[in-house]
N, C-alpha and C positions, 0 to 999 in steps of 0.2 A: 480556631478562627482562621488560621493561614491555609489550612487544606479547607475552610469551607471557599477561602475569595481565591485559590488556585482554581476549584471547580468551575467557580462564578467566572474567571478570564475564560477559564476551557471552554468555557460553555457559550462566552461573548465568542471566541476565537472562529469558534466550530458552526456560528450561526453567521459568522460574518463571510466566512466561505461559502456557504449553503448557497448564500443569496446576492455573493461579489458579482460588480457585473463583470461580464467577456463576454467575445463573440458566439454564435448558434449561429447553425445553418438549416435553411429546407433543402431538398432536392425535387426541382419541377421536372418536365420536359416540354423541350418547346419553347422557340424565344416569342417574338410578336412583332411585328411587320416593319418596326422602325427599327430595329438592328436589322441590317445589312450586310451581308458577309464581305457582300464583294462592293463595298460600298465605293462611291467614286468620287475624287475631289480631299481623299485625308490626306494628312500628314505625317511622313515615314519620316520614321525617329532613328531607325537602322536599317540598311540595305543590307543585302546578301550578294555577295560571299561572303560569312563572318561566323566564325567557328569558335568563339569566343571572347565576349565582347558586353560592357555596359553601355546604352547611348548616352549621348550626350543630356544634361538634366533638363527635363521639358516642366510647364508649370500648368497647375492644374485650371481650368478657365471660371472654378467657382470656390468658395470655401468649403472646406471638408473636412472631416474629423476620420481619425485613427485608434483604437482604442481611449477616445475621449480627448485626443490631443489635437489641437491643429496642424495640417501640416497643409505644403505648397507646392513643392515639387518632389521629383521624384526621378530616377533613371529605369531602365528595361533591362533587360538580361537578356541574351538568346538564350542561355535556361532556363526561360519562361517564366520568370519572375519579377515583378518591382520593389527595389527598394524606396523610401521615403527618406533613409543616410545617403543624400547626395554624393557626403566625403566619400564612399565611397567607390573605387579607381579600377576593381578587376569583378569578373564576373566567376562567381564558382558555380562548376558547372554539374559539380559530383554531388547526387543530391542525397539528405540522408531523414530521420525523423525529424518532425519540427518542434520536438522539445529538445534535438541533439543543439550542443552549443556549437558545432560546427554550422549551424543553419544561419542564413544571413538576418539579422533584425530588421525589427520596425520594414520588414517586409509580407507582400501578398503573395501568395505564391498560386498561381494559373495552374500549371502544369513544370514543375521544375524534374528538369531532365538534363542528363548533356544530349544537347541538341545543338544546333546549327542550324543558320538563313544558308539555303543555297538553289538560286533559281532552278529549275524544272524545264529540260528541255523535252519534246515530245513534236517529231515532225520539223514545220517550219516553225511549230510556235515556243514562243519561251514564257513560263509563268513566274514571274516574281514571288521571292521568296523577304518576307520585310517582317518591321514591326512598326502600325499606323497608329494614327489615334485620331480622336474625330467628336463633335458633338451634337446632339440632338434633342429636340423639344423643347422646353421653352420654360424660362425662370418662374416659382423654383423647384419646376420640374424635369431639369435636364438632366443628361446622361451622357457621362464622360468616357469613349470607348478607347480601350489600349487590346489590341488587336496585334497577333504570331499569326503571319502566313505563310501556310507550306516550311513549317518547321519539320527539320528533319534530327534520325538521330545522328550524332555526330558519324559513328562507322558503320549504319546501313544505307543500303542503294536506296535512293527516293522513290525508286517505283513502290516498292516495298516496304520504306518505312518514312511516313510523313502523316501531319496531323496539324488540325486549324481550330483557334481556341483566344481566348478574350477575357478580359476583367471590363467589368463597366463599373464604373462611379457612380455612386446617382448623389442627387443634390441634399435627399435626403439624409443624407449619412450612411448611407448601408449602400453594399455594395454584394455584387452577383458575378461568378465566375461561371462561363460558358464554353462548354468543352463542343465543339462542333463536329468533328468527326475525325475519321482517320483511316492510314493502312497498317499491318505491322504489329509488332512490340515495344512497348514503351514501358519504364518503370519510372515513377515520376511522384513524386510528394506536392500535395494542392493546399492551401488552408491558408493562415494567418500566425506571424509570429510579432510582438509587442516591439518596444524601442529597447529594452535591458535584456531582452529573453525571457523572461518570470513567467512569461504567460504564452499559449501559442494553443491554435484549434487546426487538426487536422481532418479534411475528409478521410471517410471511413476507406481504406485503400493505400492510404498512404503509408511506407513510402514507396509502393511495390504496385501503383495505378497504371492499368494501361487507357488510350486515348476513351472518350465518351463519345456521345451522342450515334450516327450513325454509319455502320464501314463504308466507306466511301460514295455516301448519297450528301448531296447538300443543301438536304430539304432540312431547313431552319426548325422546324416542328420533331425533329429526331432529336434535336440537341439535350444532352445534357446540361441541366443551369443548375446551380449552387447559391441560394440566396445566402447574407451574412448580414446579420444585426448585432449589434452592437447595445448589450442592455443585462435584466433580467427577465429570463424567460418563465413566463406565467406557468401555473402547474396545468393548471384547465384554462386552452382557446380554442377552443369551434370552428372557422371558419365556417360559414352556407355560399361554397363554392359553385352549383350550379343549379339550376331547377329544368329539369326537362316537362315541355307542357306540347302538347301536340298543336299545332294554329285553329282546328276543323274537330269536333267530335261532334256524330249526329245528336238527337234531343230523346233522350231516354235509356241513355249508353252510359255504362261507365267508364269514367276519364280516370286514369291512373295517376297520382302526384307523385313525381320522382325526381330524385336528385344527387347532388354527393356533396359532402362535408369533408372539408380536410383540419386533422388535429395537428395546430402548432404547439401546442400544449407541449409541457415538458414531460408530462407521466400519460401515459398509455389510458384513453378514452374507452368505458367500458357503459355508460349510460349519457341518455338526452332526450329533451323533450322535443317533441316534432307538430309542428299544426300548421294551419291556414287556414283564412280565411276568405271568403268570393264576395266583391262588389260590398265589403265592410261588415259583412256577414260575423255570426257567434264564427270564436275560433273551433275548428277541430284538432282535439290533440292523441299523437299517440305518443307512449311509453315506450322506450327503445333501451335494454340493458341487457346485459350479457354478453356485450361486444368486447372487442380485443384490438380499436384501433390505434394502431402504433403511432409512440410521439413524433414528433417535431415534422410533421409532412406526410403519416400515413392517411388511406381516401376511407371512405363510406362508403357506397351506393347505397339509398335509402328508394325506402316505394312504400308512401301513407299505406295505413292498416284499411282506411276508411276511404274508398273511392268518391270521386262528384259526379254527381249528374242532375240534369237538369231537363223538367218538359218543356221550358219555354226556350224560344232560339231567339238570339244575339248576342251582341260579345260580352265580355267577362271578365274584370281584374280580381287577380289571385296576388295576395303576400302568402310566401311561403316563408316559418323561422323556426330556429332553434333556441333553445336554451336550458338552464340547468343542467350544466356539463357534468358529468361524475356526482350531482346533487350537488354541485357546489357555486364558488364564484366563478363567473368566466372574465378571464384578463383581458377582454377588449369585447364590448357590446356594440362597438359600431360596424362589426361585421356579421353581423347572426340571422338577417333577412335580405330576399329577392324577390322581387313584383315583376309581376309577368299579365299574360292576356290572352285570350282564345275565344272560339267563336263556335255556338252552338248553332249547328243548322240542321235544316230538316231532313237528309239525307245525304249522301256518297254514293262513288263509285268506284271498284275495284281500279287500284293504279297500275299501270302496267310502266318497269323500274327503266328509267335512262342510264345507260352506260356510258361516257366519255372519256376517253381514254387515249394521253397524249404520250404518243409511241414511237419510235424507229428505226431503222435494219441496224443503224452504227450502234445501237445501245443494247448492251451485253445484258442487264436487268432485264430488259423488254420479254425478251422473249421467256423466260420462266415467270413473268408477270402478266404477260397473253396465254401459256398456257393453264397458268390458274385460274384467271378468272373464266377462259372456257370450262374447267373442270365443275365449278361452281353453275354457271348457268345452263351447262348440259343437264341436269337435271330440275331446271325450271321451266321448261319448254312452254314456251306462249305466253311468259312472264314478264319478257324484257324485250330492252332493243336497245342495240349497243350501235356508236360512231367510233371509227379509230383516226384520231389525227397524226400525221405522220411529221415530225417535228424536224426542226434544222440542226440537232445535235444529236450527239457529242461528236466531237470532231466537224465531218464537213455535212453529216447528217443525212434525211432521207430524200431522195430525190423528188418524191411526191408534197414536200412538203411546199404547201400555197400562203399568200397575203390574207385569206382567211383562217387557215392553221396560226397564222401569227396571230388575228384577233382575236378567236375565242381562247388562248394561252394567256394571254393578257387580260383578256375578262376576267380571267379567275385567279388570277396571281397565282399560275403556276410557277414552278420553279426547278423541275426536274422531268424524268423520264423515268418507268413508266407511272404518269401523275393519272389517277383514275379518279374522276368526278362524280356522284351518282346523283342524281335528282338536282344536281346541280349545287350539290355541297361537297366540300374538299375535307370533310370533316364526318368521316361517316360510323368510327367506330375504333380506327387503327389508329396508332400514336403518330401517322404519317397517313399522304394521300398516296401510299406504293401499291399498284396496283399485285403487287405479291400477299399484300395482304391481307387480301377480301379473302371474303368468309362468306360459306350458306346462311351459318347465323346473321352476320351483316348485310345479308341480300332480304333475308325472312323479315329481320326491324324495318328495313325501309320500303317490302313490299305491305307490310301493316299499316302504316299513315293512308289512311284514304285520300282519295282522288276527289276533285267537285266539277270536275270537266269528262268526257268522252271525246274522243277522237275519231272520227275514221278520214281513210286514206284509201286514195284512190292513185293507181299511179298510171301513164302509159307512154309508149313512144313511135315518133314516127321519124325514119331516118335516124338524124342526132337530133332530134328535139326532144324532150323531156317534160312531160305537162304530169304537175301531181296537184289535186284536186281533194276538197273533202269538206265536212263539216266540224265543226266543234260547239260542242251542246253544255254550255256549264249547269250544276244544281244548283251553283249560288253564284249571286253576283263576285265580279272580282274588281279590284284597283285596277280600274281599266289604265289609267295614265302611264302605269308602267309593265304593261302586260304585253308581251310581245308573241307571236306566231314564228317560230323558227323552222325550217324545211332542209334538212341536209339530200344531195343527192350521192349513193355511195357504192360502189363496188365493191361486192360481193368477196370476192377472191380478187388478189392481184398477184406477180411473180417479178415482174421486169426492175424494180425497186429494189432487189436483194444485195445486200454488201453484206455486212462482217460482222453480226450476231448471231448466225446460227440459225435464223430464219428462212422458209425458204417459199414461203406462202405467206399472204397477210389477209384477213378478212375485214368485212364491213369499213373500207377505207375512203374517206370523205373526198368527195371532188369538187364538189360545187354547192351552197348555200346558195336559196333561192328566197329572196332574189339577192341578198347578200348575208354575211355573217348582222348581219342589226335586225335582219328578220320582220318584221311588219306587225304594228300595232292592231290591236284588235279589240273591240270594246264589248262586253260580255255582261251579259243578262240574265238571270236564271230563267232557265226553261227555253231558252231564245237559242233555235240553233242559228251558228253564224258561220256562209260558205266560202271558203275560201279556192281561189284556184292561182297556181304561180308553170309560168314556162320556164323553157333556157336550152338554147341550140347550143351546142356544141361545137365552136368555130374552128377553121382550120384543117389541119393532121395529128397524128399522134406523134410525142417527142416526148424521150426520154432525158431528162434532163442527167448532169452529170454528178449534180449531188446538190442537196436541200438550200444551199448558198443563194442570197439575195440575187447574186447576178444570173442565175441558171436557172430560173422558178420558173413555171410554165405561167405564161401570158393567155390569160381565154379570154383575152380580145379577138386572138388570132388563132390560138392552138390548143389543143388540149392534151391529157395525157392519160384516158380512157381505155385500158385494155383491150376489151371487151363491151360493147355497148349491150350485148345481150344479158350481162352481169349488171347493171345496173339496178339500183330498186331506190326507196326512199324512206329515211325517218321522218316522220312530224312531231312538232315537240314545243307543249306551251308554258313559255318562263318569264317570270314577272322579276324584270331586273331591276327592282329594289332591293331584293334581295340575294335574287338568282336562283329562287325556289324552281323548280320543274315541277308540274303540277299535274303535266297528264304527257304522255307518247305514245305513238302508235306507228306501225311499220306497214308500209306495203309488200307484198309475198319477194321474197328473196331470190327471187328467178327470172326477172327481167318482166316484160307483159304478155297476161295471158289472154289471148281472144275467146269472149264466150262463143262465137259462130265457130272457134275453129274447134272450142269442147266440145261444140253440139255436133260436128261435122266429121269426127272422130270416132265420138260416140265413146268417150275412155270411163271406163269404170276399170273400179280396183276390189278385190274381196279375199278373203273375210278384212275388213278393217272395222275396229281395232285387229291387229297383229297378232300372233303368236308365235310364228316361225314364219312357213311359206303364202307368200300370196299370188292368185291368179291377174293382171293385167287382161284386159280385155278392149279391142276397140272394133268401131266398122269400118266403112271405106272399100273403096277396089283393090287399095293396095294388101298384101299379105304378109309385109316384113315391115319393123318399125324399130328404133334404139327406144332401149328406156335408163333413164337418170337418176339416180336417188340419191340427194345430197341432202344433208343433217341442215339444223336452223344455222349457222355458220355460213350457208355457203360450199361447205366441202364435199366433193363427191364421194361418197362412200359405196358405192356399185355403180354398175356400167354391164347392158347385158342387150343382145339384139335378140328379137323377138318377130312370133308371127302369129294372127289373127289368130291362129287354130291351138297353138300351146305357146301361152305365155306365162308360165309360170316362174316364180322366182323366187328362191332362195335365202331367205332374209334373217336366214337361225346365227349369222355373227353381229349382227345390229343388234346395239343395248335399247333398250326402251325409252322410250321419247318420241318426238315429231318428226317427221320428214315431210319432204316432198318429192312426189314420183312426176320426172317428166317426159313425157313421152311424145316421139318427132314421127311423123309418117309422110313423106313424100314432102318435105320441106314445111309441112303444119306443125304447130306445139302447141300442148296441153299439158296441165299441168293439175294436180290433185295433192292432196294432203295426204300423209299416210300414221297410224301412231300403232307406233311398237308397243304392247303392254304385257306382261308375262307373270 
């Protein structure tokens, strides 16, 4: 009888542990537009200089719980930790495991390091080095931030080693550490430890972490975030985290259903049921087993067995859900579906892809983030059309940069360099909008969403005037109220701009928005072409200003800051900012304007085209010598050869395969012709 009820304790013992609550953590990336890194108007709880050091006890602005206890206040550490033991009067800064009893209680731990506040001097500017706090949104939904900025390690140089990082509150009881980025080496213990010690949850790294999110970028969308609940964690949870649905498939097309699921689930997700249904339609379901998605925050990507389509056009609500986790129960059903909508029409049109891309000489990123996405779109030839805005940072920034470079920055809640937009989403495939990290494949998915609009462009110039003209033909109507006609005017090549990254050329650089960056509304019909035509002189002289700084920006009231007038050319680009979708773009030729009298009076033919290696130039006229040009879709000259009526032939076996244009001058006339390399 005594060894059966020792078993019976063992057995109570061993089930009460199984299922004791403690902290769990996810790992996201990415915070969401209400944290603020460099947010303005907190509360610095400790300045820098201070190499070791608690603050003074600050109190939290709502009620909150700690391992199921109430607590009120609390102090900071510059080694990157809070206590909730007020009594407590030194900060240890040596940090070790957080089951070690050396570890402080009834503390959160950020990033515990020895580290140090100590401001950041660079130039004329000095960057405070603190620890703020601050709150956001609104009862009882707020969010209590406790914020290390430009923490350093205690004995490395700042250039070198420094890193920015956060605990938020939230009102709900759980709470999220956010690691923002950094330079350096850091060893650093993150997690949770109880008010006795008994209990503590370390991130996986600890205590030998170095900083998160991304090296030195302070795009909020890199960051590492560490969610923590406080409970027990279900064995099977689902979440149905996103549903990708196209806005446009034509009518008789199949629409693919896709999406991703993240398991918070404590055990490793290996089956679930998948369906949808359209406009309340029978569900469709498929069977999904044999997976291996990891607990507590591993993704899916999922794509229905069974496509939709449909002969009839108009729009269309779709619920997408999951369920029967592992065949079992799932610990929270109020997250397992998403409703969505699209629109079936009678046709598309190939989209040709919008680049934007916010750039600058003083930014060391920029330039290996301008040569990749060239690398990318050299092999899409006739596929895109790219703008480069020249931004007013880092430091004192690029000189080219204008009062429209600041608006469309702001349109899109940029927040770094080099921020690449494509169709006018910031969100196109990379865990960031860095233009280092486009991809062929990421140009391939968003050259696949069809178009419902055509384009064409027309561009020409007299003097400095600038007149670009065209039509736009939608297949289907659009939300005309928020539909706008955008028009960039942009040079080619530029040089005069170069400071201190390495660059020493810059292509398709924005000058002028016609008739402004807000671009002009336009109301759209299907089948209805609609013309549009916008001017804009060029006032003044050329000035190079001294660098991208509000008080230095080129004035085109008065002045401009145009290279080259013959380099100019134009994007057109139609985006509906309700969204900020881009919907359709089109380029006028990259070579300034070409007179058809003066092709005809020339007489320029090129042969054999398509390419192989050499090609013959051919023109008429009286004269018997002429230059000819052949720059890549870029803008770049890649030959330069003088020629005559009688042998013009040209050499063309180092050109990789793609488009050019060949221009050719004779007696102060220019023509211009396509040429495509193909082998």
């Amino acid at each position: 009888m005594k060894k059966q009820l020792l078993l019976m304790i063992g057995a109570i013992l061993s089930f009460a542990t199984v299922y004791a609550q403690d902290y769990y953590y996810f790992k996201f990336k990415g915070t969401t537009s209400e944290y603020v890194m460099n947010q303005t108007g907190a509360t610095v709880l400790l300045n820098g200089p201070s190499s070791s050091a608690l603050s003074p006890e600050a109190t939290l602005p709502f009620a909150w719980n700690f391992y199921g206890q109430p607590v009120t206040k609390f102090k900071a550490s510059t080694a990157g930790y809070i206590t909730f033991d007020v009594t407590q009067t030194t900060s240890k800064q040596s940090n070790v495991a957080l089951s070690d009893a050396a570890a402080p209680n009834n503390s959160i731990f950020a990033f515990w390091d020895d580290t140090k506040l100590e401001p950041i001097t660079q130039g004329a500017n000095t960057f405070p080095s603190d620890i703020r706090t601050w709150t956001y949104g609104t009862a009882p939904n707020r969010v209590f931030v406790i914020q290390w900025r430009l923490v350093q390690t205690s004995t490395g140089a700042a250039a070198t080693n420094v890193t920015y990082y956060a605990i938020r509150l939230k009102e709900d009881n759980t709470f999220d550490i956010v690691l923002n980025y950094g330079f350096g080496t850091f060893s650093a213990s993150a997690g949770t430890r109880n008010a006795d010690g008994t209990s503590s949850k370390a991130i996986t790294g600890t205590p030998n972490m170095n900083f998160g999110g991304a090296n030195g970028s302070y795009d909020a969308t890199a960051s590492d975030v560490y969610k923590f609940t406080y409970g027990i964690q279900a064995a099977n949870e689902p979440e149905l985290t996103s549903i990708e649905l196209p806005k446009y498939t034509p009518k008789n097309t199949n629409m693919s259903i896709k999406g991703v699921i993240t398991n918070y689930g404590a055990q490793s997700l290996s089956s679930f049921k998948l369906k949808y249904a359209v406009d309340g339609g029978s569900e469709v379901t498929m069977q999904l087993s044999g997976l291996n998605v990891a607990a507590s925050g591993g993704t899916y990507a999922f794509t229905h067995n069974v496509p939709y389509t449909s002969p009839t056009i108009g729009a269309k609500n779709i619920v997408v859900s999951i369920s029967d986790p592992n065949a079992g129960v799932d610990g929270d059903l109020t997250n397992n579906s998403k409703s969505g909508s699209f629109t079936i029409v009678n046709s598309t049109v190939p989209r040709k892809v919008l680049h934007e891309v916010f750039t600058s000489s003083t930014c060391p990123p920029c330039k290996p983030g301008n040569e990749n996405l060239k690398a990318v779109l050299d092999f899409k030839v006739g596929e895109w059309t790219a703008i480069k805005y020249q931004v007013n940072f880092p430091g004192t920034g690029d000189p080219y940069y204008t009062s429209e470079v600041a608006t469309r920055f702001s349109y899109y809640g940029a927040s770094f360099a080099p921020w690449l937009t494509i169709d006018g989403a910031n969100n196109w495939g990379a865990t960031s909008a860095n233009a280092n990290s486009y991809t062929e494949a990421m140009f391939d998915a968003k050259k696949a969403t069809p178009s419902l609009a055509s384009i064409t462009a027309n561009y020409s110039i007299k003097g400095k005037t600038v007149t670009v003209s065209g039509n736009v033909t939608p297949v289907q109507s659009f939300a005309n109220s928020t539909m706008r006609l955008r028009i960039c005017v942009v040079e080619k090549v530029t040089s005069k701009n170069v400071k201190n990254n390495g660059e020493s050329e810059f292509y398709s650089v924005m000058k002028k928005m016609l008739p402004n960056a807000s671009g002009t509304t336009v109301s759209l019909a299907a089948g209805t072409a609609v013309p549009y035509t916008q001017s804009f002189t060029f006032p003044g002289e050329y000035r190079l200003p001294t660098n991208g700084q509000t008080a230095n920006i080129i004035n085109l009231a008065t002045e401009h800051s145009v290279e080259s007038f013959d380099n100019l050319y134009a994007i057109v680009f139609l985006q509906d900012d309700a969204d900020k979708t881009v919907w359709q773009s089109e380029t006028t030729t990259p070579l300034g304007p070409v007179s058809v009298t003066e092709i005809n009076e020339l007489g320029l033919n090129i042969y054999p085209n398509p390419s192989k290696g050499n090609i013959n130039v051919t023109f008429g006229g009286n004269s018997s010598n002429g230059s000819v040009r052949i720059v890549d879709m870029n803008g770049k000259e890649v030959l330069a050869q003088t020629i005559n009526s009688l042998n013009g032939e040209i050499n063309c076996e180092n050109l990789s395969n793609g488009l050019y244009f060949v221009e050719l001058t004779v007696a102060g006339k220019t023509a211009t012709k396509k040429l495509n390399i193909i082998r």
